[in-house]
C-alpha positions as a Markdown table, in Angstrom:
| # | Residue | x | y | z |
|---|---|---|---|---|
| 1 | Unk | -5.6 | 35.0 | -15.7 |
| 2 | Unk | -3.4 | 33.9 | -18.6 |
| 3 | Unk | -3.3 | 30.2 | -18.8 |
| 4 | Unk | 0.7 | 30.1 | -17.8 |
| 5 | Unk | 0.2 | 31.5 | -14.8 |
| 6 | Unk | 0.7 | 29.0 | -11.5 |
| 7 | Unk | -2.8 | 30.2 | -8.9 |
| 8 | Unk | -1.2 | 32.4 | -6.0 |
| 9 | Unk | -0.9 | 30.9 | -2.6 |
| 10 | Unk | -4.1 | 33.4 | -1.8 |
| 11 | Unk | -6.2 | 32.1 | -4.8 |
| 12 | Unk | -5.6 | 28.4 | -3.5 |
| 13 | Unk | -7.0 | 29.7 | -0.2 |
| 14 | Unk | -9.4 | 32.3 | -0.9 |
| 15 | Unk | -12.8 | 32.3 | 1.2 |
| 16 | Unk | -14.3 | 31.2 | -2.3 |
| 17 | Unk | -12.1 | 28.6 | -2.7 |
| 18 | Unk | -12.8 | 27.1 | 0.7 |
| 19 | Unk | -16.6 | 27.7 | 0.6 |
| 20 | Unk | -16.4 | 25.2 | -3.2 |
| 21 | Unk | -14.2 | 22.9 | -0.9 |
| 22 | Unk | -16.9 | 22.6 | 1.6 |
| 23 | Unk | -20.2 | 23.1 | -1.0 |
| 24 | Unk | -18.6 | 20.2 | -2.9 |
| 25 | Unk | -18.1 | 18.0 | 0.2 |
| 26 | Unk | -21.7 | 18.5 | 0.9 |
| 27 | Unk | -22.5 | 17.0 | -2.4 |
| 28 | Unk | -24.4 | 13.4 | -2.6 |
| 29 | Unk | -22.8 | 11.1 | -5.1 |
| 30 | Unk | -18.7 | 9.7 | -4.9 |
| 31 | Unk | -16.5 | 12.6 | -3.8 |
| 32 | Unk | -13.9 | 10.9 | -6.5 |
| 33 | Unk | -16.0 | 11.8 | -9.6 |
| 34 | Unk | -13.2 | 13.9 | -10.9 |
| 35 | Unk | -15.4 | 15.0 | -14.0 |
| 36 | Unk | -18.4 | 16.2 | -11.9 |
| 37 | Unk | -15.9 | 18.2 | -10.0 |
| 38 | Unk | -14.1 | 19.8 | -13.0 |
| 39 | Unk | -17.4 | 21.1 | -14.1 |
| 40 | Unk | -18.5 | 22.2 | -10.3 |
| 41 | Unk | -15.4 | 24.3 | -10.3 |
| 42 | Unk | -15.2 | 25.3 | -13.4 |
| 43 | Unk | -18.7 | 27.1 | -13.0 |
| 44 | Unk | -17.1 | 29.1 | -10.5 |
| 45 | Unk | -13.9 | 30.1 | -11.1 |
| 46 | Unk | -11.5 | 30.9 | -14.4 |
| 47 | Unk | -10.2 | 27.2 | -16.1 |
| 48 | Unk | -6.7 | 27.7 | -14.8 |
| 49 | Unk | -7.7 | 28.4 | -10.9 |
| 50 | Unk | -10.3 | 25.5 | -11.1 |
| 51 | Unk | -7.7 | 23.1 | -12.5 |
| 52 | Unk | -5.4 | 23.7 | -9.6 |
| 53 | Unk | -8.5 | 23.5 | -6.7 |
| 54 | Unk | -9.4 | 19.9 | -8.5 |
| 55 | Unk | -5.9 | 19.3 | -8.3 |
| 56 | Unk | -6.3 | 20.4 | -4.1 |
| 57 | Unk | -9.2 | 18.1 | -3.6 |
| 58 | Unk | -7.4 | 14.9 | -5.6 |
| 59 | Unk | -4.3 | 15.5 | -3.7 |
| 60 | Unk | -5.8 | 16.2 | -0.2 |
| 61 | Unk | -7.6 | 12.9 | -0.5 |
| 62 | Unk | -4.5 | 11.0 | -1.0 |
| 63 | Unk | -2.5 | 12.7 | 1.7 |
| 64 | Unk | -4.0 | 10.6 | 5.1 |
| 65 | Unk | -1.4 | 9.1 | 5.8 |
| 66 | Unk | 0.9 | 11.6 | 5.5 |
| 67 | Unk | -0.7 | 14.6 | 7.1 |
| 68 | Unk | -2.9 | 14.4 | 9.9 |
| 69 | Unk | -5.3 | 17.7 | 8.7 |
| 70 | Unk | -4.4 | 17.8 | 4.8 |
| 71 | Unk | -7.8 | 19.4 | 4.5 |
| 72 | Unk | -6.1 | 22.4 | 5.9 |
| 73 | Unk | -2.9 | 22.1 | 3.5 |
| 74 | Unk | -1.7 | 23.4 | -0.1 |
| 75 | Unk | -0.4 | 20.2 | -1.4 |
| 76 | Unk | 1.5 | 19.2 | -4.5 |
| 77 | Unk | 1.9 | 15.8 | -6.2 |
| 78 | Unk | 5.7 | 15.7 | -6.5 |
| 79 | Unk | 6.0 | 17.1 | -2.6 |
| 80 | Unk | 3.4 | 14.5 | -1.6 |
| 81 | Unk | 4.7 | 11.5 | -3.0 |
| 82 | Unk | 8.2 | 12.5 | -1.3 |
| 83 | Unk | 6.6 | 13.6 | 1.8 |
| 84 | Unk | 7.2 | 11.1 | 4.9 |
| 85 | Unk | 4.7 | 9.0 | 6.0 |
| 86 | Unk | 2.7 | 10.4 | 9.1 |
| 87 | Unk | 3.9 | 7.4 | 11.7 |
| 88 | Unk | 7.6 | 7.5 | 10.8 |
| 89 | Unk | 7.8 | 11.5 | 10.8 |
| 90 | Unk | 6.2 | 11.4 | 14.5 |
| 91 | Unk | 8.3 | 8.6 | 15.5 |
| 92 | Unk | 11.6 | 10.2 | 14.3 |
| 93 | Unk | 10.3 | 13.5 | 16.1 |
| 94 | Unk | 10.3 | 11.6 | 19.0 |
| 95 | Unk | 13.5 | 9.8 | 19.1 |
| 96 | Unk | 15.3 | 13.7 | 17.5 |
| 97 | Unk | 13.5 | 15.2 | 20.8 |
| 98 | Unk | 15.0 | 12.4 | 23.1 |
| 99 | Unk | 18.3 | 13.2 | 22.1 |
| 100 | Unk | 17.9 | 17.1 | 21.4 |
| 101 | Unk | 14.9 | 17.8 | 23.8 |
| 102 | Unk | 15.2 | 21.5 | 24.0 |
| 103 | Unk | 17.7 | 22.0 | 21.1 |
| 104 | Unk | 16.7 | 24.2 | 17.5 |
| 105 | Unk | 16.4 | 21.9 | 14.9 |
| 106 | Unk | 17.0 | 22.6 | 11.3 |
| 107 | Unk | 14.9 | 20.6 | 8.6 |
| 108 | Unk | 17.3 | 21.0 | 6.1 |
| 109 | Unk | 15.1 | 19.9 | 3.1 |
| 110 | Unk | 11.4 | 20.3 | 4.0 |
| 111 | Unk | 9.3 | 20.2 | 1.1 |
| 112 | Unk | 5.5 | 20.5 | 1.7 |
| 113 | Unk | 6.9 | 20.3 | 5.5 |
| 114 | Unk | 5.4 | 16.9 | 7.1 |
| 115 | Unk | 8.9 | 16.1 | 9.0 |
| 116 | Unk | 9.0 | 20.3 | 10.2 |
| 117 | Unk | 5.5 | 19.5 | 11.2 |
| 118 | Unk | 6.3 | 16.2 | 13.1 |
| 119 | Unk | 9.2 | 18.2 | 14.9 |
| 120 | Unk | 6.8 | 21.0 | 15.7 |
| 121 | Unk | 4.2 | 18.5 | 17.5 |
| 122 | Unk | 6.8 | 16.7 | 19.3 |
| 123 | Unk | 7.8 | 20.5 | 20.6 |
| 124 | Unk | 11.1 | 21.5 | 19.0 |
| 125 | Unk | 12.0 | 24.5 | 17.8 |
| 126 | Unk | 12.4 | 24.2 | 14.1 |
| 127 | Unk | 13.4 | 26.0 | 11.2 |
| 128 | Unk | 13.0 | 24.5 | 7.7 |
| 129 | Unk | 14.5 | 25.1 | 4.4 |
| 130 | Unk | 13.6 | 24.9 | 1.4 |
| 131 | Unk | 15.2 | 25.7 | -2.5 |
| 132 | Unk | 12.2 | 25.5 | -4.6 |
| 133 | Unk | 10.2 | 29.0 | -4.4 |
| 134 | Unk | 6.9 | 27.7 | -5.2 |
| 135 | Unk | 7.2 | 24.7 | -2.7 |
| 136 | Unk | 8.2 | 26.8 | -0.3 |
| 137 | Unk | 5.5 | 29.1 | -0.2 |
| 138 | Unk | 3.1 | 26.1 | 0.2 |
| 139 | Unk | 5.1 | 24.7 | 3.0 |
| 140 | Unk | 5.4 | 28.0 | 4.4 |
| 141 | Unk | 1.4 | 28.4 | 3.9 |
| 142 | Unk | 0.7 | 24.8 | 5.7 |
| 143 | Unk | 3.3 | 25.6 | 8.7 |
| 144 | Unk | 1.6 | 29.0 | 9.4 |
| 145 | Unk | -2.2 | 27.2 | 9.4 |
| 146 | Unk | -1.4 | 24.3 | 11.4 |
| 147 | Unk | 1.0 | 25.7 | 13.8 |
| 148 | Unk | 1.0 | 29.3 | 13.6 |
| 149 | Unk | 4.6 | 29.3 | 13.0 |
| 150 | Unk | 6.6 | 31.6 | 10.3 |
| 151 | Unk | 9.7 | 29.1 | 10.1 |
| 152 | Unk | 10.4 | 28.2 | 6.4 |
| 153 | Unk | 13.5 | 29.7 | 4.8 |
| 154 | Unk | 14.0 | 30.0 | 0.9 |
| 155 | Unk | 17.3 | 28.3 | 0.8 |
| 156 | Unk | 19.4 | 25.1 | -0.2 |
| 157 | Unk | 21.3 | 22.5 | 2.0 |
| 158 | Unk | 24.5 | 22.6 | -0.5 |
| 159 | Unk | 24.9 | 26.4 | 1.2 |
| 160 | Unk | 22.5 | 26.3 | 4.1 |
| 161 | Unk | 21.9 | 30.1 | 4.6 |
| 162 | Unk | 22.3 | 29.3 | 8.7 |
| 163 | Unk | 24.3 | 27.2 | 11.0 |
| 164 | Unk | 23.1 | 24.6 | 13.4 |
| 165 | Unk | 23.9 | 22.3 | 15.8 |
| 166 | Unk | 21.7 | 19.9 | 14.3 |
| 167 | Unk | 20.2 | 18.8 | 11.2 |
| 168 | Unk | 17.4 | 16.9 | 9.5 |
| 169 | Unk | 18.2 | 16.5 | 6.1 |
| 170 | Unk | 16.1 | 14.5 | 3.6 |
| 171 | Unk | 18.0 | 14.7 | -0.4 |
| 172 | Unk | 15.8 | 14.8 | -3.3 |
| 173 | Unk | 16.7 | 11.1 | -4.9 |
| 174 | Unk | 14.5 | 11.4 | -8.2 |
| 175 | Unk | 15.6 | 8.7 | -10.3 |
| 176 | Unk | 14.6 | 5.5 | -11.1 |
| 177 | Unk | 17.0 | 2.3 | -10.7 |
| 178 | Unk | 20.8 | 2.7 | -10.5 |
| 179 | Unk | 20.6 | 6.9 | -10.2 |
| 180 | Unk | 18.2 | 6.7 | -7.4 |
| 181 | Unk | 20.5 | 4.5 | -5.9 |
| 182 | Unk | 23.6 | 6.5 | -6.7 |
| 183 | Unk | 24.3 | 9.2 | -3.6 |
| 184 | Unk | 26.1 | 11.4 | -6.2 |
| 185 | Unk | 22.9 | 12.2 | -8.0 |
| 186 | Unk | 20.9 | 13.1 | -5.4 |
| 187 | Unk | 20.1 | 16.3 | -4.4 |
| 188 | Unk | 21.8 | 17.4 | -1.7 |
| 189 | Unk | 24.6 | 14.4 | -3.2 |
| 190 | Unk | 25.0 | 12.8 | -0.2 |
| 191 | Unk | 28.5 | 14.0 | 1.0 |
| 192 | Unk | 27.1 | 17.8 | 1.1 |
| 193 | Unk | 24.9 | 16.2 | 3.7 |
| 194 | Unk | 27.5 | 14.1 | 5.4 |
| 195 | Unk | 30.0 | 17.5 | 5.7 |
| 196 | Unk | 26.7 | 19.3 | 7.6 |
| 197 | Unk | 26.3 | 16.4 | 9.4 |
| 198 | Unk | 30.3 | 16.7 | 10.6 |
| 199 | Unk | 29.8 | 20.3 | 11.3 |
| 200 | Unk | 27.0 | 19.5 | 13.6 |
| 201 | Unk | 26.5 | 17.7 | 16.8 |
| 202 | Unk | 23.9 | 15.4 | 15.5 |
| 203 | Unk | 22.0 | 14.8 | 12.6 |
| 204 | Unk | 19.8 | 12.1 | 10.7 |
| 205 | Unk | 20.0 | 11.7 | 7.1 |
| 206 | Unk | 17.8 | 9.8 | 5.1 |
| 207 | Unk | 18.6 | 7.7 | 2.4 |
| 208 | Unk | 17.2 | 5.5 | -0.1 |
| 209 | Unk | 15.5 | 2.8 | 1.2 |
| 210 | Unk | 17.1 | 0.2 | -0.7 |
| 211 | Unk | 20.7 | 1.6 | -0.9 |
| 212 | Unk | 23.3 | -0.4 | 0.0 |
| 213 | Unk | 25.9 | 1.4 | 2.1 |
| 214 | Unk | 29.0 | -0.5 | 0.3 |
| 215 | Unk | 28.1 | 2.4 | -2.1 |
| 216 | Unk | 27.6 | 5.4 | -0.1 |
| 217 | Unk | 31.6 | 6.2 | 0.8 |
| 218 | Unk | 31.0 | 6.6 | 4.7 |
| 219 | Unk | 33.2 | 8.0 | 7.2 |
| 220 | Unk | 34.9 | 5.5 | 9.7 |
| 221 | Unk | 32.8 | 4.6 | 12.1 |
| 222 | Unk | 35.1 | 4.2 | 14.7 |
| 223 | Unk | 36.2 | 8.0 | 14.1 |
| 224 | Unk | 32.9 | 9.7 | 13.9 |
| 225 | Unk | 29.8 | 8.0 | 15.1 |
| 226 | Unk | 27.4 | 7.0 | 13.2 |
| 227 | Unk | 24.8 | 4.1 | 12.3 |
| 228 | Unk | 21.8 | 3.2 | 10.0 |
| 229 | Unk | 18.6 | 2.2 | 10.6 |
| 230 | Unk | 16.1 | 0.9 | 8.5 |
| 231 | Unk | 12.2 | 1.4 | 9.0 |
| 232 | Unk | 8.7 | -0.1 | 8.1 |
| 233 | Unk | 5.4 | 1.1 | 8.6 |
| 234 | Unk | 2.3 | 0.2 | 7.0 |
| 235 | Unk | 3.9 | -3.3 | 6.2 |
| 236 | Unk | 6.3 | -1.6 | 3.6 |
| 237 | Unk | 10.5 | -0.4 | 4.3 |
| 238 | Unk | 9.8 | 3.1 | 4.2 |
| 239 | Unk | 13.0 | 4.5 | 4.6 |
| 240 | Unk | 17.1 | 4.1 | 5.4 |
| 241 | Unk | 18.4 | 6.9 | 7.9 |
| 242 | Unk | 21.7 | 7.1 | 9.1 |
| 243 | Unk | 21.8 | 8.5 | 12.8 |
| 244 | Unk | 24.9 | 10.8 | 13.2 |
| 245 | Unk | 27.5 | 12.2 | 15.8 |
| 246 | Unk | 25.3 | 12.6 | 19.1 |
| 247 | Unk | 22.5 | 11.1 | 17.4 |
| 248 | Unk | 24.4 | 7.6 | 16.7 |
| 249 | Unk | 23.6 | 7.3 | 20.9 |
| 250 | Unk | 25.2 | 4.4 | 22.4 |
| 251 | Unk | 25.1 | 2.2 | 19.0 |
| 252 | Unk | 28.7 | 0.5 | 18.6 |
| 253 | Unk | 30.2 | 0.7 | 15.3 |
| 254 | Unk | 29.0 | -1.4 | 12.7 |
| 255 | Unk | 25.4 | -2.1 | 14.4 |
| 256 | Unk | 22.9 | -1.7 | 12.2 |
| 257 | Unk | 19.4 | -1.0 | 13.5 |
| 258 | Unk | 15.4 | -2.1 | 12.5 |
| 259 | Unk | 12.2 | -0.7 | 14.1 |
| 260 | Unk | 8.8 | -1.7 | 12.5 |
| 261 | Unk | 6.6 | 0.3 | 13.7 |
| 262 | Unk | 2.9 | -1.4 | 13.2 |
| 263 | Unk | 4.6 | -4.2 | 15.2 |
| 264 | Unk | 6.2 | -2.5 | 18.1 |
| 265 | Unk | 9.5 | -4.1 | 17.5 |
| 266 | Unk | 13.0 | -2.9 | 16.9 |
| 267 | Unk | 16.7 | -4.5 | 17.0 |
| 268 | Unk | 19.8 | -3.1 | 16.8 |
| 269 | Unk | 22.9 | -5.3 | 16.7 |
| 270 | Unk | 26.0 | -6.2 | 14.1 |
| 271 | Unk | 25.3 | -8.3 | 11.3 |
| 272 | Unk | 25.5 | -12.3 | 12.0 |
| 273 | Unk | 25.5 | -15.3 | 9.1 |
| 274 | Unk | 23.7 | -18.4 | 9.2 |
| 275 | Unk | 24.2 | -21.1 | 6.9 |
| 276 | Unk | 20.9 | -22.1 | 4.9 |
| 277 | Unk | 19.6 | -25.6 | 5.4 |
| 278 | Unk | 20.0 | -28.1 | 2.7 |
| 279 | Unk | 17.5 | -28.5 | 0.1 |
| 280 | Unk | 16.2 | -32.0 | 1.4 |
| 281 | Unk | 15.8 | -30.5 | 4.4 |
| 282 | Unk | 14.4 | -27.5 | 3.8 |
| 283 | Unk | 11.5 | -29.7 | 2.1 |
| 284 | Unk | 10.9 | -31.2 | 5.6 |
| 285 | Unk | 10.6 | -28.2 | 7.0 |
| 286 | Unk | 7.7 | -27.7 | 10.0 |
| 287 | Unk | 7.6 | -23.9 | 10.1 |
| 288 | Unk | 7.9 | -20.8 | 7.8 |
| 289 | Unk | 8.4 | -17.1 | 8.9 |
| 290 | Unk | 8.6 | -14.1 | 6.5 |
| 291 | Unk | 10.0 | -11.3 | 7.6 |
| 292 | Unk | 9.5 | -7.5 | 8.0 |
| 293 | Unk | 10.5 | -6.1 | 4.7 |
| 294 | Unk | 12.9 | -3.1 | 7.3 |
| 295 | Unk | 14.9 | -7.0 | 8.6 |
| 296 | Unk | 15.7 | -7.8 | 5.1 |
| 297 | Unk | 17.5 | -5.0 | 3.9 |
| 298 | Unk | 19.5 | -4.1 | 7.4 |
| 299 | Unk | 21.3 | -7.4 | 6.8 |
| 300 | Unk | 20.1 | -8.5 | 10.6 |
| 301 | Unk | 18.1 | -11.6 | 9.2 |
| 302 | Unk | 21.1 | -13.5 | 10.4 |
| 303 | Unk | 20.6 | -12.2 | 13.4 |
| 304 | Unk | 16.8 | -13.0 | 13.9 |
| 305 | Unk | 17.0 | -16.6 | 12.6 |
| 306 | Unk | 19.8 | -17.3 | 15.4 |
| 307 | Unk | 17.3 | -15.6 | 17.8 |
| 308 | Unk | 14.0 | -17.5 | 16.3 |
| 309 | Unk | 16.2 | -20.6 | 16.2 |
| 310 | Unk | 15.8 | -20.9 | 12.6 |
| 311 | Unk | 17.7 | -20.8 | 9.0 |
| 312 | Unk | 17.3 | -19.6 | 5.4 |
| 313 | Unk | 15.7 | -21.2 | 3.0 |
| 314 | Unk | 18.6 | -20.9 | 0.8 |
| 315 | Unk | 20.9 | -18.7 | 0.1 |
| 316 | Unk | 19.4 | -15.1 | -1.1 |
| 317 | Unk | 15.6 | -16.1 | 0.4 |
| 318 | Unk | 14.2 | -14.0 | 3.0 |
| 319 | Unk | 12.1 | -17.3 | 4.2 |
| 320 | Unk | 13.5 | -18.9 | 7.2 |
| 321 | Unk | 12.0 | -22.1 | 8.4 |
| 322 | Unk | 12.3 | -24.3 | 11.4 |
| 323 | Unk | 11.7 | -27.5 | 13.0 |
| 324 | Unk | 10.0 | -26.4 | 15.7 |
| 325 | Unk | 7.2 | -23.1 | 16.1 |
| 326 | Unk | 9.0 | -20.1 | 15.6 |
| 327 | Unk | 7.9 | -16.6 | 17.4 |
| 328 | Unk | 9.1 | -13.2 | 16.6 |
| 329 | Unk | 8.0 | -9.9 | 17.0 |
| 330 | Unk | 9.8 | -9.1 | 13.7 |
| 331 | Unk | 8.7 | -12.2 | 11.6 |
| 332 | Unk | 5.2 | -13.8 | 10.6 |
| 333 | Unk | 4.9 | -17.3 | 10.9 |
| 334 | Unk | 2.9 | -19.7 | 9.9 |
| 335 | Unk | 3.0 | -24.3 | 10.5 |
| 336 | Unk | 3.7 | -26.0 | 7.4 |
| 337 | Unk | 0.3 | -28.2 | 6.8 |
| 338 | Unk | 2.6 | -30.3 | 3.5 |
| 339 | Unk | 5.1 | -29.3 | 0.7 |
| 340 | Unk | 6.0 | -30.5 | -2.5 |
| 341 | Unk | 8.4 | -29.4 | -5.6 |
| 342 | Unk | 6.4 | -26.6 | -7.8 |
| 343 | Unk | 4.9 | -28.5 | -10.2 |
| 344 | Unk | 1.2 | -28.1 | -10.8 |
| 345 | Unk | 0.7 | -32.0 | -10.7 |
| 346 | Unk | 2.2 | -31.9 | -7.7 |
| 347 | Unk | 0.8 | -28.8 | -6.2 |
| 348 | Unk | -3.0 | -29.3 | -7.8 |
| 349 | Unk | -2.5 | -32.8 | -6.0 |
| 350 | Unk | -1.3 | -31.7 | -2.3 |
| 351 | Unk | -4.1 | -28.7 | -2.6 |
| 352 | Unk | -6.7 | -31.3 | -3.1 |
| 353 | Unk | -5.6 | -33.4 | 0.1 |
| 354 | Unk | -6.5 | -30.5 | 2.3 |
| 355 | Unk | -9.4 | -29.4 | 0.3 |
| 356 | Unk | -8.2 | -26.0 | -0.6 |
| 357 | Unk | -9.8 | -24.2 | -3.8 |
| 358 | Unk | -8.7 | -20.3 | -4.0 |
| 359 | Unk | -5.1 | -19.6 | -2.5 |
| 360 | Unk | -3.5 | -17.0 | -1.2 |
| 361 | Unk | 0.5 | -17.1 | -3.0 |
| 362 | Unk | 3.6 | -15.5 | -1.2 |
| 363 | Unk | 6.5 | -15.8 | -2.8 |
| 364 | Unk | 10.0 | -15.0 | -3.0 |
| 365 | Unk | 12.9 | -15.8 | -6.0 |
| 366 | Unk | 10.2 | -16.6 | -8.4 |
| 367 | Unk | 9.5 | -14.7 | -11.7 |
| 368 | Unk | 6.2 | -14.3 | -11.9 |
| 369 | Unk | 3.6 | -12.6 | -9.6 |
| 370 | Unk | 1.7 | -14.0 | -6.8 |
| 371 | Unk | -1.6 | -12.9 | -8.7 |
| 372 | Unk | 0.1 | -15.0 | -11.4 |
| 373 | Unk | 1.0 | -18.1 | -9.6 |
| 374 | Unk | -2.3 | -17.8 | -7.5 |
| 375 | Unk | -4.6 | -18.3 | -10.6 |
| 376 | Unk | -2.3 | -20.9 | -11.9 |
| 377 | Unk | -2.7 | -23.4 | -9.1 |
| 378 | Unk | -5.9 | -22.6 | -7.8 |
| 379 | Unk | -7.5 | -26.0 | -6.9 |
| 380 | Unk | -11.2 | -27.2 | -6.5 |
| 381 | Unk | -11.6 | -27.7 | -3.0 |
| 382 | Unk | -13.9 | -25.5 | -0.6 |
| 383 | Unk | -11.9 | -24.1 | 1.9 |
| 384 | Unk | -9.2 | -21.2 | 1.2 |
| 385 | Unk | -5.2 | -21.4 | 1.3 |
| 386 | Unk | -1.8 | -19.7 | 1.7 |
| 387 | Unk | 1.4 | -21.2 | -0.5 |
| 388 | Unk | 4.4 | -19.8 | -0.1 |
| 389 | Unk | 6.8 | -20.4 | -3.0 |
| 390 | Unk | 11.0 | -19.7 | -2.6 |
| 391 | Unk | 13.3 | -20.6 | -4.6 |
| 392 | Unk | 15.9 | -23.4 | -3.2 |
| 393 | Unk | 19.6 | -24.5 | -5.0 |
| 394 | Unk | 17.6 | -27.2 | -6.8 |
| 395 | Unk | 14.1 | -25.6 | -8.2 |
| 396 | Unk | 11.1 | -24.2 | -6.4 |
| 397 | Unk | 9.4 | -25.7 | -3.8 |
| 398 | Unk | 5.7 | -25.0 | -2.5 |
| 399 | Unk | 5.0 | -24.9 | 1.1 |
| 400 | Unk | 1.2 | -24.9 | 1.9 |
| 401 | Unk | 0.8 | -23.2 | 5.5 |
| 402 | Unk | -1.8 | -23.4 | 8.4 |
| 403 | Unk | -3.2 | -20.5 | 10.4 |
């Protein structure tokens, strides 16, 4: 085997291969030890083909919770990292089969195939593409072992090879900063995804999680359906999708939408403003919620501080705070036990009062990290504490919360 040669699919899944996988999982000692394993698989098997089964068993390992068998799957790092978490590809199945639940759907950007997989569970017929030959294969390779299904098509989303009614389409956004951000640069750019969409009768398109739609040169609402919705799972925004034609359901235009999974809780409404309270008030302040990271970048926090009976912080702070207890299903909140401006007289001071030694820091419009600040201010005391620290209009503040 020369040494620039990628392992075939059938290499990767030999009866060898899968024998090592298992003979190696039988092993006593941490399944991690990456140099142990090298030299286990290297004493069976040419350099090149063991480098790529380490590679299998590294990458398996990390794919939980994305793939519910990825002991059965031919993974690859770039595919995995891209690949949609397990919860929100099952959850978008479901909502895709409420509106299409007999239809053939097209995944129009597959990858390794965790979304085609999620639409195969849920019971739709599916067909996935894909332009990369070698990722193909592999997603071809995991649909066929855990579904029994030949459905993957070598082909690109900027001339789909087929027509459908409708479409999951998931552009390639590598990047970092501005170009991740920037529609034109993805892959399909955005506007090769809108004009399937268009074509179609429904379609969801995901976008960058932090995009901000100002940028993204929409259609008009009011002419074609459509509306966004922003999603967290595992306490983290995992992704923007914009839900389009039928898809868009009954959602009016301009309502943007949230649904955090691990809580159970979703809203869907226009934007609404609230005026922040002022900074001597906000020191007085009784209660503090944070909210789910999916909230904050919809641009409904308005919305759930009117609904909570709450305001910002200040302008720009996720934090909202109230007089009185505040209870959400889309915000964590916590009584404020004192406060004081962040200076480590002052917060060294107000730790001791309530006996509080190691803290816990949250923290928003402040430079450094929590780890950072938490070190910082530690006090001496024996019990342990939460401070949250926001920036107001006037300098930091330090709010140190209850249970």
């Amino acid at each position: 085997m020369g040494s620039d040669r990628q392992p075939r699919i059938a290499e990767l899944h030999s009866e060898a291969a899968g024998a090592a996988f298992a003979e190696w999982a039988r092993r006593p000692g941490p399944s991690g030890d990456r140099l142990a394993l090298g030299k286990f698989l290297r004493g069976k098997f040419t350099p090149e083909l063991a480098r790529a089964l380490a590679e299998q068993v590294d990458l398996r390992q990390r794919a939980a919770a994305k793939f519910a068998q990825p002991e059965r799957m031919l993974l690859q790092r770039k595919g995995l990292e891209q690949a949609t978490r397990l919860d929100v590809a099952r959850w978008r199945a479901a909502r895709v089969k409420h509106f299409a639940p007999k239809s053939p759907i097209v995944d129009a950007t597959c990858g390794l195939g965790a979304d085609t997989l999620a639409l195969i569970e849920a019971g739709l017929p599916t067909l996935a593409l894909e332009r990369d030959a070698w990722t193909a294969s592999l997603a071809a390779h995991n649909l066929r072992e855990l579904t029994g299904r030949n459905c993957v098509v070598l082909g690109s989303a900027e001339a789909a090879p087929v027509r459908a009614d409708y479409w999951c389409i998931d552009p390639d956004r590598r990047g970092s900063g501005a170009q991740a951000l920037d529609p034109r640069s993805w892959s399909p750019p955005l506007s090769v995804a809108l004009d399937l969409a268009r074509a179609a009768r429904g379609a969801c398109i995901k976008l960058a999680p932090g995009i901000d739609l100002a940028r993204c040169s929409l259609p008009d609402a009011t002419v074609w359906p459509w509306h966004a919705g922003w999603v967290s799972a595992g306490g983290e925004l995992r992704e923007c999708t914009l839900w389009c034609g039928e898809w868009a359901g009954d959602a009016k235009p301009g309502e943007r939408e949230v649904v955090a999974l691990d809580r159970g809780a979703s809203l869907r409404d226009e934007p609404r403003s609230v005026d922040p309270w002022e900074p001597e008030d906000a020191a007085a302040l009784r209660w503090l919620a944070e909210p789910d990271p999916a909230l904050i970048r919809s641009g409904l926090l308005g919305n759930i501080a009117l609904r909570a009976g709450a305001r910002p912080l200040a302008s720009q702070i996720a934090y909202l705070g109230s007089m009185e207890a505040i209870e959400d299903p889309l915000l964590d909140a916590w009584p404020v036990l004192a406060a004081c401006a962040l200076d480590p007289r002052h917060v060294r001071r107000m730790l001791t009062e309530h006996d509080i030694g190691s803290i816990e820091v949250r923290k928003r419009g402040h430079p450094d990290a929590a780890e950072v600040l938490a070190k910082k201010f530690a006090g001496a005391g024996s019990r342990h504490g939460v401070l949250a620290v926001a920036r107001l209009e006037r300098g930091h503040i330090a709010y140190l919360l209850g249970r």
